[in-house]
Every structure is written in structure tokens, then in C-alpha cells.
C-alpha positions as a Markdown table, in Angstrom:
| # | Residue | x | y | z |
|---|---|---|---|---|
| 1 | Unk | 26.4 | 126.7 | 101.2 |
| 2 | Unk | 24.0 | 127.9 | 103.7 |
| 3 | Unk | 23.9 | 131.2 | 105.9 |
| 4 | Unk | 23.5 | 131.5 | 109.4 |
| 5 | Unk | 23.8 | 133.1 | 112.5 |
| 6 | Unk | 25.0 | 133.3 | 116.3 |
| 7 | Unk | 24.5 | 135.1 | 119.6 |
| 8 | Unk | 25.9 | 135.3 | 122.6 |
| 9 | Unk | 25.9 | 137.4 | 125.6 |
| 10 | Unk | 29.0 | 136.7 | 127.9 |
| 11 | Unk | 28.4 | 138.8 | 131.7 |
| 12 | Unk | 31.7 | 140.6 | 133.2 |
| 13 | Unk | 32.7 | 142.0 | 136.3 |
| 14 | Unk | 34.3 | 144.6 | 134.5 |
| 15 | Unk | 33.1 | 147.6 | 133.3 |
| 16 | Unk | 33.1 | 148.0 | 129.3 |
| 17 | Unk | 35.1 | 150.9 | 129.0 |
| 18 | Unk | 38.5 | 148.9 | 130.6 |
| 19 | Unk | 37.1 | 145.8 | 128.2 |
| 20 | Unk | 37.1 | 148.2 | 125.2 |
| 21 | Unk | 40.6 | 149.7 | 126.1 |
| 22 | Unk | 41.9 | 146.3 | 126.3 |
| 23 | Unk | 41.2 | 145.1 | 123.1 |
| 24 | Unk | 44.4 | 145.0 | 121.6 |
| 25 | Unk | 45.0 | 143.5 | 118.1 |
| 26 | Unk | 48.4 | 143.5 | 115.9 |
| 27 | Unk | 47.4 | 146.2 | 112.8 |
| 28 | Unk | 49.2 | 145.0 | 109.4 |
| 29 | Unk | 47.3 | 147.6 | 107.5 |
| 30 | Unk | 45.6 | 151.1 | 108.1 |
| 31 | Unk | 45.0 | 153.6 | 110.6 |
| 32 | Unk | 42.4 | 151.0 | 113.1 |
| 33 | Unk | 39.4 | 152.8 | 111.1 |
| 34 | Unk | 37.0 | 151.0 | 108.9 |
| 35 | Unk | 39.1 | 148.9 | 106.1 |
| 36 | Unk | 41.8 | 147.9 | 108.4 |
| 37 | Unk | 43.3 | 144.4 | 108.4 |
| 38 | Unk | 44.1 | 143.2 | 111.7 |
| 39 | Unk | 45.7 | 139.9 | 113.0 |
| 40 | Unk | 44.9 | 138.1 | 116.4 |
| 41 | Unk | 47.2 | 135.4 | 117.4 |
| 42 | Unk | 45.2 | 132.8 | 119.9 |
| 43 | Unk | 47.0 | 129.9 | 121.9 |
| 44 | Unk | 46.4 | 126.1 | 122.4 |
| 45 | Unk | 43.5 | 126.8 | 124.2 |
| 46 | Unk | 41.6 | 127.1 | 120.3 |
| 47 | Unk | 41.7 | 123.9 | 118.7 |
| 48 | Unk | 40.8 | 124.8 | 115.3 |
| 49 | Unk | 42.8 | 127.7 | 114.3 |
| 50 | Unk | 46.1 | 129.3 | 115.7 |
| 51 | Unk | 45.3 | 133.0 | 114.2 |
| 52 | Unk | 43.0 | 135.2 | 112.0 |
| 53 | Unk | 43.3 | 138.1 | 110.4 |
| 54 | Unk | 39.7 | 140.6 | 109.9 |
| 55 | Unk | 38.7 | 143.2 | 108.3 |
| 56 | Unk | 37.8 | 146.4 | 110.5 |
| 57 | Unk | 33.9 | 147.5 | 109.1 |
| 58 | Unk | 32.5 | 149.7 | 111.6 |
| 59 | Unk | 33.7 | 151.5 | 115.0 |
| 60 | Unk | 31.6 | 153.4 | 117.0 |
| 61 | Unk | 33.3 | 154.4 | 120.3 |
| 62 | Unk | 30.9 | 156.3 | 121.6 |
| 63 | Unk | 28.6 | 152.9 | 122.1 |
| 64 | Unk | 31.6 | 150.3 | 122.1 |
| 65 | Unk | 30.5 | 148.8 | 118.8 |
| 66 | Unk | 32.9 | 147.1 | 116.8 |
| 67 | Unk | 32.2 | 145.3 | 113.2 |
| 68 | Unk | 35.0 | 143.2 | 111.9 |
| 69 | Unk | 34.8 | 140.3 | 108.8 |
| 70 | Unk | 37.2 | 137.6 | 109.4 |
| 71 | Unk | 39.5 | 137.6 | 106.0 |
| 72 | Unk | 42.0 | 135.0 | 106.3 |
| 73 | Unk | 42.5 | 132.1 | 109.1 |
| 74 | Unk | 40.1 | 131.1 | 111.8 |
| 75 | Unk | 37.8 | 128.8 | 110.6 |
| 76 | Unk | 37.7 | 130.1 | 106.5 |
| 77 | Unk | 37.5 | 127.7 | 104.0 |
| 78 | Unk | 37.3 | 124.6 | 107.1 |
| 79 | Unk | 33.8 | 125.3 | 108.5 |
| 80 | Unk | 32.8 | 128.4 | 107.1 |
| 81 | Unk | 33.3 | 130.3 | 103.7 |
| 82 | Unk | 32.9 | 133.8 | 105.7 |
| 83 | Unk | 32.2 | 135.3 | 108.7 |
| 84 | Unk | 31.6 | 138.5 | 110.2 |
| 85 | Unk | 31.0 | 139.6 | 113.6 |
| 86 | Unk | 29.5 | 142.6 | 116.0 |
| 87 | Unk | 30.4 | 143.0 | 119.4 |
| 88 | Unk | 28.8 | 145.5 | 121.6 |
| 89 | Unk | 29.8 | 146.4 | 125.4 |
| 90 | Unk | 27.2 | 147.2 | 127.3 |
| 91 | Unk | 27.1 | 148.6 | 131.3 |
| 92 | Unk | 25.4 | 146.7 | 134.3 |
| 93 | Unk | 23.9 | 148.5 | 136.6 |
| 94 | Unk | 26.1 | 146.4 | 139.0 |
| 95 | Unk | 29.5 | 148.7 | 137.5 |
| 96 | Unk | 30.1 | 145.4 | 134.8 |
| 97 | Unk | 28.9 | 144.5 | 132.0 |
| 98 | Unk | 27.5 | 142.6 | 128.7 |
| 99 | Unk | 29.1 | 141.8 | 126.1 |
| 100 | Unk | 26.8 | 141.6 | 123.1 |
| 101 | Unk | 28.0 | 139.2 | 120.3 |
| 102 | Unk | 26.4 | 139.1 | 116.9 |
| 103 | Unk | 27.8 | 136.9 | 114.4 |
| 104 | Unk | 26.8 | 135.5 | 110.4 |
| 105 | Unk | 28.6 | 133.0 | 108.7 |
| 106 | Unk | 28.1 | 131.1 | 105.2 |
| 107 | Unk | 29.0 | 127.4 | 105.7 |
| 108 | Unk | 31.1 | 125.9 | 103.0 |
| 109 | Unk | 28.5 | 122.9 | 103.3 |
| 110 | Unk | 25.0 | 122.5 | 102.5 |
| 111 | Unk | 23.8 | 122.3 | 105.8 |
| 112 | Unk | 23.6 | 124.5 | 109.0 |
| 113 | Unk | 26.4 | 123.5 | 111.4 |
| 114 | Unk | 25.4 | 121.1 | 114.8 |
| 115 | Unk | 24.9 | 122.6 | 117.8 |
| 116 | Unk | 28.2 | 121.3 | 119.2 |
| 117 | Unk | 29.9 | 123.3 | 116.2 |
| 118 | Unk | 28.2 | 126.1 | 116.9 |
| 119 | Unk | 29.1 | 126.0 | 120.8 |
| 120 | Unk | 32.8 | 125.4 | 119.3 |
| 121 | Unk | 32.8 | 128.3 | 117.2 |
| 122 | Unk | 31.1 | 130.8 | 119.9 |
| 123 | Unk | 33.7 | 129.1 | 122.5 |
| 124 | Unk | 36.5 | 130.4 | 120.9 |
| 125 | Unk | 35.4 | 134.1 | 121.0 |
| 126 | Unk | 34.2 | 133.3 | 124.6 |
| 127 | Unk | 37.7 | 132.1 | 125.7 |
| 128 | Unk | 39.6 | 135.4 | 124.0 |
| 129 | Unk | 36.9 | 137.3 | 125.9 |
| 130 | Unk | 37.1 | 135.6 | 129.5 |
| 131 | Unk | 41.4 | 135.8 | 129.1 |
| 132 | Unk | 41.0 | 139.4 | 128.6 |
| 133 | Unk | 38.5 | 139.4 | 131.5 |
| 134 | Unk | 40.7 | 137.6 | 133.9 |
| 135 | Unk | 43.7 | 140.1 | 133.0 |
| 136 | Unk | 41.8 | 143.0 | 134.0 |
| 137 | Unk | 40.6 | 141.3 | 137.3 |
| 138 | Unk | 43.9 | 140.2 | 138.2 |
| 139 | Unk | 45.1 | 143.7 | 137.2 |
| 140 | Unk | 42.7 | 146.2 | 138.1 |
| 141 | Unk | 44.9 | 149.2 | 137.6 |
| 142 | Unk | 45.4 | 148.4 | 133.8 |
| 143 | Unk | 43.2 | 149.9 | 131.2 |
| 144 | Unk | 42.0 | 152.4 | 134.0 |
């Protein structure tokens, strides 16, 4: 097994505080606090996986930083043995914004993954991201 890590900075025309209200994940355990066990459901549009379920680590609202572990789904025990993730919203001077996305994995191989697996695992979070995204352009009233 080997560790790594990813980045990525996706740009938005919308401002973080409607991305961070938008956010919205089923809870199957806990209060939305740190040790809370959350599931996202994705579409056809992710290849690999259909769902995942994390782990809430950290919140802090005050900066729109999230921490979450992935626990179950995803790409566990295919591509990766874990995963954890830290995405920050950030403003623009512009009235949009940055999202800030930090994640570590450990590979269930002995090798780093290719870049073209790393583009496909950063794609997925950037496709969740620019559906939310196009939501909140085509409905600027919501998340207000």
C-alpha cells in the first residue's frame, strides 16, 4: 500500500456561503457534528461507484471547512483502502469563489495511482461540485 495525495481548486460563480448551504447529504447517524455518518447517492455520470457513505471529522462554519473520511463505498477496497478529504470555500473578490480540495488516500496497491486515475478520482468530486454549481445558477433564489 502506498499513501498519497490530491488537490484541486475548482473556480465558481457563486459565492461560498449559497455553496455551503447547498451541501446537502442524507444523515444515517448523529447530529451533522464530528462522528457523523453520512451517505451521498451520485448518478451515472460516476462510473466507479453509485454511493459513499463518510465520516463527518471536522466542521468549521465560520471558514467553510469541512473534513469528512470516506467509510464505506466510493472507491474503498477498489482503488484505495481509505480516503479522507478537506474542502474549503473561499470568496473571490469577483462575489464567487474557490473551492479548496484537499484529499489523502492509501492505495490498496503498491504503487501511486496514474495520472489518469487520479484525474478520475478528482473528476468525480468535481462533477458533484459543478451539479451543485449549476443548480444554484439556474436557481439563484435558492440557498439565498
Amino acid at each position: 500500500m502506498v499513501a498519497g495525495t490530491v488537490y484541486n481548486e475548482i473556480m465558481s460563480q457563486v459565492s461560498p456561503a449559497r455553496l455551503w448551504k447547498a451541501i446537502s447529504i442524507t444523515i444515517l447517524e448523529g447530529d451533522g457534528g464530528p462522528g457523523t455518518i453520512r451517505q451521498s447517492n451520485f448518478t451515472d455520470a460516476i462510473k466507479d461507484f453509485s454511493y459513499w457513505k463518510d465520516r463527518v471529522d471536522a466542521i468549521d462554519e465560520e471558514n467553510r471547512v469541512f473534513k469528512y473520511s470516506v467509510i464505506e463505498g466510493g472507491l474503498i477496497g477498489k482503488k484505495v483502502k481509505s480516503t479522507s478529504f478537506e474542502l474549503k470555500f473561499e470568496a473571490r473578490k469577483d462575489g464567487g469563489s474557490i473551492c479548496k480540495l484537499n484529499g489523502e488516500y492509501e492505495t490498496t496497491e503498491d504503487s501511486l495511482p496514474t495520472k489518469a486515475e487520479t484525474k478520475e478520482m478528482m473528476g468525480s468530486m468535481v462533477s458533484m461540485f459543478k451539479a451543485i454549481e449549476g443548480y444554484l445558477v439556474a436557481n439563484p433564489a435558492a440557498y439565498a
